[in-house]
Backbone as CSV, one residue per row, in Angstrom:
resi,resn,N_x,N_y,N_z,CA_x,CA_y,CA_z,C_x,C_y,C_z
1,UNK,0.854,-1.174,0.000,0.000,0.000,0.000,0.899,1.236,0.000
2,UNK,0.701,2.298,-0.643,1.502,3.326,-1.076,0.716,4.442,0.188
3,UNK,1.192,5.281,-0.817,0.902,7.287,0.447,-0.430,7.292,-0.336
4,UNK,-0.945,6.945,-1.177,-2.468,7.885,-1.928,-3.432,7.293,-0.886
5,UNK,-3.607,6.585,0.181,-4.631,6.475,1.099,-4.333,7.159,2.144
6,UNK,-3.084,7.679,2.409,-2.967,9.165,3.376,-3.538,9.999,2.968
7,UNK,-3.630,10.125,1.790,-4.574,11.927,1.021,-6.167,11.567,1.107
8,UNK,-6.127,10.706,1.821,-7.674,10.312,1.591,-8.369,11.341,3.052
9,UNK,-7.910,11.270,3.527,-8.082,11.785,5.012,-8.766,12.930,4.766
10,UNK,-7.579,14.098,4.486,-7.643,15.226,4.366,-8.723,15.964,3.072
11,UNK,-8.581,15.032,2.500,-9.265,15.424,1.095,-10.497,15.286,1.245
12,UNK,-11.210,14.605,2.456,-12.752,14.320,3.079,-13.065,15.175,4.030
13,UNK,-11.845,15.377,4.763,-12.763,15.833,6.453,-13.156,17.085,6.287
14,UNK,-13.425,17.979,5.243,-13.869,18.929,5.035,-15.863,18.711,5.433
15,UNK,-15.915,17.681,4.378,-17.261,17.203,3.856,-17.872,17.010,5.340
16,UNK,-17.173,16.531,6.451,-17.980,16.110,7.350,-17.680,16.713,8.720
17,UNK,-16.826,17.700,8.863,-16.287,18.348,10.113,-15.744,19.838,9.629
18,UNK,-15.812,20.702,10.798,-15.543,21.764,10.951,-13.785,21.876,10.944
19,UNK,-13.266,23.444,11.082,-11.967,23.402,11.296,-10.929,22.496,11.785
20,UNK,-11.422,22.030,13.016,-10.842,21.555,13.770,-10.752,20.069,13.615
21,UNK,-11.463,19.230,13.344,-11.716,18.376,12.571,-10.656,17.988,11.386
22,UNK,-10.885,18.756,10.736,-9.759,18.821,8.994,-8.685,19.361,9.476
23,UNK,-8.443,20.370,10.392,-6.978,20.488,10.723,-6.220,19.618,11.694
24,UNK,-6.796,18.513,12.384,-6.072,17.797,13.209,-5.908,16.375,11.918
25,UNK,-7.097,16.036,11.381,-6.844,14.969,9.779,-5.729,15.338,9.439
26,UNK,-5.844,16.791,9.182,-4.560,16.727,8.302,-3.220,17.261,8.704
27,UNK,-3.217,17.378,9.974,-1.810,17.058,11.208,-1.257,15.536,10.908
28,UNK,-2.479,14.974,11.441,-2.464,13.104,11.707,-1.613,12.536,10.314
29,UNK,-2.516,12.669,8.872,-2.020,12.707,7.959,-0.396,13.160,7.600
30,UNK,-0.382,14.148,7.678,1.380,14.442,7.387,2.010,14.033,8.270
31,UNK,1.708,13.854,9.927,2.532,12.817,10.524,2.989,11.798,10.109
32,UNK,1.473,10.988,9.576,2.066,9.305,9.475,2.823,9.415,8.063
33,UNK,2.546,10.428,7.252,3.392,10.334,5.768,4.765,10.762,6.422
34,UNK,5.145,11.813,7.156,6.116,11.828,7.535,7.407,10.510,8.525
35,UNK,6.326,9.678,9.199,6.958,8.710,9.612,7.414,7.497,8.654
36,UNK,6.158,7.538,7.507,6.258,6.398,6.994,7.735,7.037,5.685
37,UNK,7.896,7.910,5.378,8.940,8.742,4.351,10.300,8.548,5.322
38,UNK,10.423,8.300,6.671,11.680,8.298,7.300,11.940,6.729,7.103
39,UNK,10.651,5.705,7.528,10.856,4.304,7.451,11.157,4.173,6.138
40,UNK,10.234,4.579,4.899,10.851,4.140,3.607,12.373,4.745,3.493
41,UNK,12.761,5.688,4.085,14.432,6.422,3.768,14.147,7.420,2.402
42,UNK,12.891,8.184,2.629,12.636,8.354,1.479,12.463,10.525,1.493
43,UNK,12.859,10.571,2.973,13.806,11.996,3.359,14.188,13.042,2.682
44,UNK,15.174,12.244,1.909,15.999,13.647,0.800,15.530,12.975,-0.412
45,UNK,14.575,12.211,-0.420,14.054,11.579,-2.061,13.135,13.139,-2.544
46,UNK,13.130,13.170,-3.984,12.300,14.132,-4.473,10.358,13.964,-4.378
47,UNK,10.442,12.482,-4.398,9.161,11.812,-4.166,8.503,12.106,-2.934
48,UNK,9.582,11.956,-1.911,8.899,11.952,-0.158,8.485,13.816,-0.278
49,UNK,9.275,14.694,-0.683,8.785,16.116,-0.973,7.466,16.510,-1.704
50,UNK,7.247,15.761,-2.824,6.106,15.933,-3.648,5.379,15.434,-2.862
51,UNK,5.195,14.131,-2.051,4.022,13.395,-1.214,3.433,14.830,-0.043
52,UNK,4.782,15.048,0.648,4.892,15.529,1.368,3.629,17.098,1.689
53,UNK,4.032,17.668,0.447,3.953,18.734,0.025,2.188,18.332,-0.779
54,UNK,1.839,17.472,-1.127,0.573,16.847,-1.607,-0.413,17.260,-0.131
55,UNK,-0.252,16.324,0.910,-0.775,15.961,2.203,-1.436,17.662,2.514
56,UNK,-0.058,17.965,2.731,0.325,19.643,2.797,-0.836,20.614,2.449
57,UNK,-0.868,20.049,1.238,-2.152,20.816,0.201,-3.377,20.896,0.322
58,UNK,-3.210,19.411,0.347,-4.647,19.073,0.447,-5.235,19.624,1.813
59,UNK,-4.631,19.253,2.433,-5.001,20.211,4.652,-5.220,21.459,4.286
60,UNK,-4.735,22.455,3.483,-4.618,23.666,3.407,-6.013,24.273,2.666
61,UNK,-6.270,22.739,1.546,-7.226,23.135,0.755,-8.704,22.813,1.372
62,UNK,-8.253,22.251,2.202,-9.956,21.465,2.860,-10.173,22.776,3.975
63,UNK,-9.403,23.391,4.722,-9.380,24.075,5.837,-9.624,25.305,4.936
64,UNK,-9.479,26.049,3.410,-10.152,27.096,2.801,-11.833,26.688,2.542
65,UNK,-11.930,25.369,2.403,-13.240,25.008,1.940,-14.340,25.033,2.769
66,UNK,-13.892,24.970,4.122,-14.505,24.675,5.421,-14.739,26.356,5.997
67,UNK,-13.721,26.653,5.647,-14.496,28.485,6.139,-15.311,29.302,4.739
68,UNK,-15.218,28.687,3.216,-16.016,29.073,2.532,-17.576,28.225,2.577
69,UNK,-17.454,27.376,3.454,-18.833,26.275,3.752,-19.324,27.463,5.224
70,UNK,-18.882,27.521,6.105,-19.268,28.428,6.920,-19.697,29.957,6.554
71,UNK,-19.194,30.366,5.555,-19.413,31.623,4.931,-20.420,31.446,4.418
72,UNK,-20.584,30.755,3.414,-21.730,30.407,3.241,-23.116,30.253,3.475
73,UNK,-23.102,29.038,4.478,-24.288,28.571,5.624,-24.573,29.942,6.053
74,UNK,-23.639,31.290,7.065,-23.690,32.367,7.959,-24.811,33.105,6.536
75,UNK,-24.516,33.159,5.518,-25.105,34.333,4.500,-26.846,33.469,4.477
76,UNK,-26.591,32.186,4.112,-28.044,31.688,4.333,-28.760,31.828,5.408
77,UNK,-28.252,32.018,6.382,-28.853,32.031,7.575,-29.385,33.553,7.838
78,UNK,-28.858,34.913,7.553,-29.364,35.795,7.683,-30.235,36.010,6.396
């Protein structure tokens, strides 16, 4: 089993949780990619950076989506 079921995490917890939620996913997430990139020896590989930097993204991108879902909902609501 490779890293593309680490991006799975982050790339969801938007859909079903608030900030806090998607930002601890996607803590958890780059942890275990980060542990599992030291076990593979895969550190100064260009690959473990791109993964790395993927995880990265995706957390960054779910945690914009989650305050444009709240922005949102707040405008429906008034």
């Amino acid at each position: 089993m490779g890293y593309p079921p680490l991006m799975v995490g982050p790339a969801f917890a938007p859909l079903v949780g608030g900030w806090k939620r998607t930002a601890c996913i996607g803590g958890v997430s780059l942890l275990l990619c980060l542990a599992r990139a030291w076990c593979d020896d895969m550190s100064s590989m260009r690959r473990g950076a791109v993964i790395l930097a993927s995880v990265l993204g995706l957390s960054v991108a779910g945690l914009v989506a989650v305050s444009m879902r709240r922005r949102g909902k707040a405008e429906l609501d008034r």
